[in-house]
N, C-alpha and C positions, 0 to 999 in steps of 0.2 A: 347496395354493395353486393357484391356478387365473385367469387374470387374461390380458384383451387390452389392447394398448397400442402406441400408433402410435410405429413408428421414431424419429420427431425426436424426440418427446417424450424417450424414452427415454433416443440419442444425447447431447440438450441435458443429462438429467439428471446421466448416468454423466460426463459432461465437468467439470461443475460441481464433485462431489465425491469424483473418482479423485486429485484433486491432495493429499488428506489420506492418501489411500493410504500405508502404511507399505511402502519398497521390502525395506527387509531389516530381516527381525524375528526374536525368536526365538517369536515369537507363529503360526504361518502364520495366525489367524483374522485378524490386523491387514495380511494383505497383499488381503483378499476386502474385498467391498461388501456390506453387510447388503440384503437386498429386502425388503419385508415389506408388506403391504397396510395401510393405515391409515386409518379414516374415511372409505370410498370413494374414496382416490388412493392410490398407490402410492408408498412410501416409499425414498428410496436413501439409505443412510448408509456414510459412511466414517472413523477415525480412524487417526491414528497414536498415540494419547494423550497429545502434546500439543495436535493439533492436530484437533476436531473438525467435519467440512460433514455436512449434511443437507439435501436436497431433496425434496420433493412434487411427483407430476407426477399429471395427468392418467390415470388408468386406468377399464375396466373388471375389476369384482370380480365373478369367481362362484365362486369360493371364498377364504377367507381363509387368512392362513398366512405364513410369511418361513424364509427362509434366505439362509446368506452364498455371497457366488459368488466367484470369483477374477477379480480385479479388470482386470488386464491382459486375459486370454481373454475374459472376458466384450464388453469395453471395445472389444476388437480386431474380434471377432465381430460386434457390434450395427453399427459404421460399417463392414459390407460388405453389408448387409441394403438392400435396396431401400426408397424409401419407403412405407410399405405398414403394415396393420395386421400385428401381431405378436402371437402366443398363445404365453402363456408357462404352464408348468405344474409343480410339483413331486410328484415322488413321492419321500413323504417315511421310507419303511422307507430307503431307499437313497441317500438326500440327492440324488437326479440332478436338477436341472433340465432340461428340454426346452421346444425351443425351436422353433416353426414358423412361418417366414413364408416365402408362393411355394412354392419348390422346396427351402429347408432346412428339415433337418432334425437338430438337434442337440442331442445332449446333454450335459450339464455338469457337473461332479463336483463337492459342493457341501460346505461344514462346516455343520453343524449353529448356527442364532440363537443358541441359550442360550452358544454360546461367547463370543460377541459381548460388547464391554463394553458396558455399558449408556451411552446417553444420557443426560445430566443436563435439567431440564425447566425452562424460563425460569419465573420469576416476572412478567407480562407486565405488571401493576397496578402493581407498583412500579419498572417500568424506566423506563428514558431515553429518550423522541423526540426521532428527529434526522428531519429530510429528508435522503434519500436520495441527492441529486444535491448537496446540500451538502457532507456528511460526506464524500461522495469527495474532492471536489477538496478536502478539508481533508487528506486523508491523500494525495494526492498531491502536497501540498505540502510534508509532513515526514517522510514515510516517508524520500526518498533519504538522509538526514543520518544515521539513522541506524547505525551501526556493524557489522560484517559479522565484527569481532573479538570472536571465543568468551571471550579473558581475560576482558574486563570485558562479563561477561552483559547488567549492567543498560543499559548502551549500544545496546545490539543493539535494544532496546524504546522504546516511544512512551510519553511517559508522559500521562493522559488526567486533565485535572482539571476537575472542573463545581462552581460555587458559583454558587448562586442559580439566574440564568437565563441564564451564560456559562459555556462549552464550552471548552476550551482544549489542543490537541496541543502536544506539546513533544518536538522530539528534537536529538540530538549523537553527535559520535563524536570529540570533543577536537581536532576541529580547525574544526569547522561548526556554525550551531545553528539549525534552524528552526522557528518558532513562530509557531500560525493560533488566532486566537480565533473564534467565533462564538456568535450569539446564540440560545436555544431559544424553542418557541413558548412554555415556564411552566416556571417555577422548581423544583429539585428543595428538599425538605425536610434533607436528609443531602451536607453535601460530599462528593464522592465524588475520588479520587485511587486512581490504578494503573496502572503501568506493564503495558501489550501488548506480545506480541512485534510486529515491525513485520512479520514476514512475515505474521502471521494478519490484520491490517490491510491487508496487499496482495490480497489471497485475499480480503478482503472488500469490497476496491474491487472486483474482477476479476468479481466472482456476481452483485451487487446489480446490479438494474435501475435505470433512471433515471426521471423521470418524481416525479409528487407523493407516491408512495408512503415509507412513513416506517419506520427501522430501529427496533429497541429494544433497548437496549442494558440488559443485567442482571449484576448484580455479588451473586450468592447468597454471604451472611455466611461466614465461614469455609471457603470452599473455594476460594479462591483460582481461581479461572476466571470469566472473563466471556465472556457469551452473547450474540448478536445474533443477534435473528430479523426478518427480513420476513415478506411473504403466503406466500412458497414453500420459503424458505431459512434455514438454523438454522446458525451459524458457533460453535463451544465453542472454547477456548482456555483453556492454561493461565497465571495470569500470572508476571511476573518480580521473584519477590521481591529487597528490596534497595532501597536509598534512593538516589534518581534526583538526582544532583549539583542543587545550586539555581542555575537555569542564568540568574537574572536577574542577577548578579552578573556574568556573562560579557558581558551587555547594557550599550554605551559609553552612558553619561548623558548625553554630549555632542559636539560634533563640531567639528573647524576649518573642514575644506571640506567644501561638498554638492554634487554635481554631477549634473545630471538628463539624462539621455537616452535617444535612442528603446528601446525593448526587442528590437524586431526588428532594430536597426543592431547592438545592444551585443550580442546572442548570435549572429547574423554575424560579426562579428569574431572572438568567442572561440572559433566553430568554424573561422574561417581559424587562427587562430592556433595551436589544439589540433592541428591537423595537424602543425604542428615542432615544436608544445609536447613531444609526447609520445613521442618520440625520445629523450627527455634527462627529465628532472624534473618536464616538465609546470607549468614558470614560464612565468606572460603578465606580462610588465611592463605596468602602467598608467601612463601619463605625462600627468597632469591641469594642462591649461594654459589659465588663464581670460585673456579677451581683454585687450589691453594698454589698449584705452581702452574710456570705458563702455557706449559701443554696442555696441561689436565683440561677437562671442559667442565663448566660448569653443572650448577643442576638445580631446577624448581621445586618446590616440594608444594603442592596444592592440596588444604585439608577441609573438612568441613565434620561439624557434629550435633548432635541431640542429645540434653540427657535422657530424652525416650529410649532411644532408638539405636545408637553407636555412633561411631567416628569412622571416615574414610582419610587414606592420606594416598596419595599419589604419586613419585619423583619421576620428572623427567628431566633427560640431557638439556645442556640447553646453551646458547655463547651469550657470554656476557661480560658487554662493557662495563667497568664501573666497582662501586661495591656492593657489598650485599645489605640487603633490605628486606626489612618484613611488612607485610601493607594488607589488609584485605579490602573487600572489594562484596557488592553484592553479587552471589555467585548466577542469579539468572541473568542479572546484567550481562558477565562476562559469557554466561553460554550463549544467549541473543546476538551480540555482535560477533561469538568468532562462529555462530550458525551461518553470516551472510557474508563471511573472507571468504575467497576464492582460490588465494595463493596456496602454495604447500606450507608455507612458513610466513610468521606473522611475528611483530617486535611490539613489546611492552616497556615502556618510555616511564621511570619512573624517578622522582627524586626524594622524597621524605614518607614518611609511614601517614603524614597528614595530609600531602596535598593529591592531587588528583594523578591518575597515570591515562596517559596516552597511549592506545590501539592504533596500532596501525600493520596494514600490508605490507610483505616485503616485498618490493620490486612493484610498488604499484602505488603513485601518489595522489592517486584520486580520490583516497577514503579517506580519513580518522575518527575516530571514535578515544570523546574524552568523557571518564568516568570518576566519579566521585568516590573517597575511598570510605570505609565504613572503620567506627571506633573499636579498636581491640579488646578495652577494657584494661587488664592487666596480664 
């Protein structure tokens, strides 16, 4: 292998898929990054086998070839290199990579490709088109929910269902549940349902560019992994077997009070209030007070406190249907979801101080977010 290639390029790729890097393996091939020339660009692959990226950059080829390098030296090495073209070379009785640009000169101890697990190869005809800049902010809406607890595996994952020509993210962790529909450019022939893990989702918000370009997403029969690829970027993942709770049943059918307000006042508050919230329990009391006569407008009063530390209270205007109610709520919950509203104004859907209240956007029904209330005490 024999190949030049300009520093960023390089830099941008190695950055892109050193995060699948395996830190401790009993594998050492799974802690290196595969190199490998590939149809006139340069190929960087890394797994941990669960979690596969792939990138394409930009190279000259005058010779072909690949080896794995070690992932961190490599990684450490290339962001101290000037920006500058770069001549990479392998000699391959000895596995050494060398490496010249400017004034370095180095060489690199390398394991042999054929160790390398192999890459699995999208099906690209029969996958999914999403736009790119959609399917993000779809996974930034339900990634944070969630769950971060190993017990219940399938919590930890997104679950992904398409019928017809709607898309639909779904996630929980038994106390939160957020759910983004959206609509594709054509119908798929086969419902497609499978829970992601939600970090290979985050890793695939974090690579993908923005802009008109479109993901595909591939679900190959019997192997239990789904594949997304763009123009430069290959994301493999394994999925999370296990049957993902039917979370419409956790969705209230109906409400007593609805009370609508601004989004930037209502996660203000919840970050003054998370400041004493989280000294103690991380309770924000909501105290929903719709005005006494029928002009008047309503007004929330959002609190939180510590016996460390003090109490914050909050009032904001606000319309409301219904009667008043007091309910809390865990206050990082409520900052997390109104951090990834878009709307100016956002409706809290509530009916007893026990059961749960519904988040949702105003003038936008693609989201909800239902959260579990927390006990007052007295």
């Amino acid at each position: 292998m024999k190949i030049s290639v300009l520093q960023e390029n390089l830099a941008h790729g190695l950055s892109i898929v050193s995060r699948a890097v395996s830190p401790r393996s009993t594998l050492p091939v799974l802690s290196n990054i595969l190199v490998a020339t590939d149809d006139g660009r340069l190929r960087l692959s890394a797994t941990n086998l669960e979690l596969g990226i792939t990138c394409w950059i930009g190279a000259k080829i005058e010779e072909e070839g690949s080896t794995t390098v070690p992932a961190r030296t490599f990684t450490d090495l290339v962001s101290t290199i000037p920006p500058a073209k770069t001549d990479v070379s392998l000699h391959e009785p000895t596995q050494t990579l060398n490496i010249k640009s400017g004034s370095l000169n180095t060489d690199i101890k390398c394991i042999d490709a054929q160790e390398f697990p192999p890459m699995p190869s999208p099906d690209l005809e029969s996958g999914i088109e999403i736009n790119v800049t959609d399917f993000k902010e779809m996974i930034k809406q339900v990634v944070f929910a969630a769950s971060h607890d190993e017990a219940r595996p399938i919590l930890t994952g997104v679950l992904v269902t398409v019928e017809d020509n709607t898309m639909t993210l779904a996630a929980a962790d038994g106390f939160r549940l957020s759910v983004r529909t959206a609509k594709l450019s054509s119908s798929v022939q086969q419902p497609v349902k499978a829970v992601i893990p939600s970090r290979a989702l985050s890793e695939l918000a974090r690579i993908s560019n923005d802009g008109s370009e479109v993901v595909t997403m591939s679900l190959p029969p019997d192997r239990g992994q789904v594949i997304f690829r763009t123009k430069n970027i290959e994301l493999v993942s394994q999925l999370i077997e296990g049957t993902f709770p039917d979370y419409q049943q956790i969705i209230p059918k109906e409400y007593q009070t609805r009370t609508t307000l601004s989004t930037p006042s209502f996660l203000k508050s919840c970050k003054q209030a998370e400041i004493f919230a989280r000294e103690g329990s991380l309770i924000a009391q909501v105290n929903i007070r719709p005005g006494t006569e029928e002009n008047t407008p309503g007004e929330v009063e959002i609190s939180g406190q510590s016996e460390e530390t003090g109490s914050s209270q909050a009032i904001m205007d606000a319309t409301i249907e219904g009667n008043d109610i007091i309910i809390a709520f865990n206050v990082r919950y409520l900052r997390e979801v109104l951090d990834v509203i878009q709307t100016p104004n956002v409706a809290l859907e509530t009916s007893k101080s026990t059961s749960p209240g519904v988040i949702r956007p105003v003038g936008d029904a693609d989201f909800l977010h239902v959260i579990m209330p927390m006990h007052l005490g007295n």
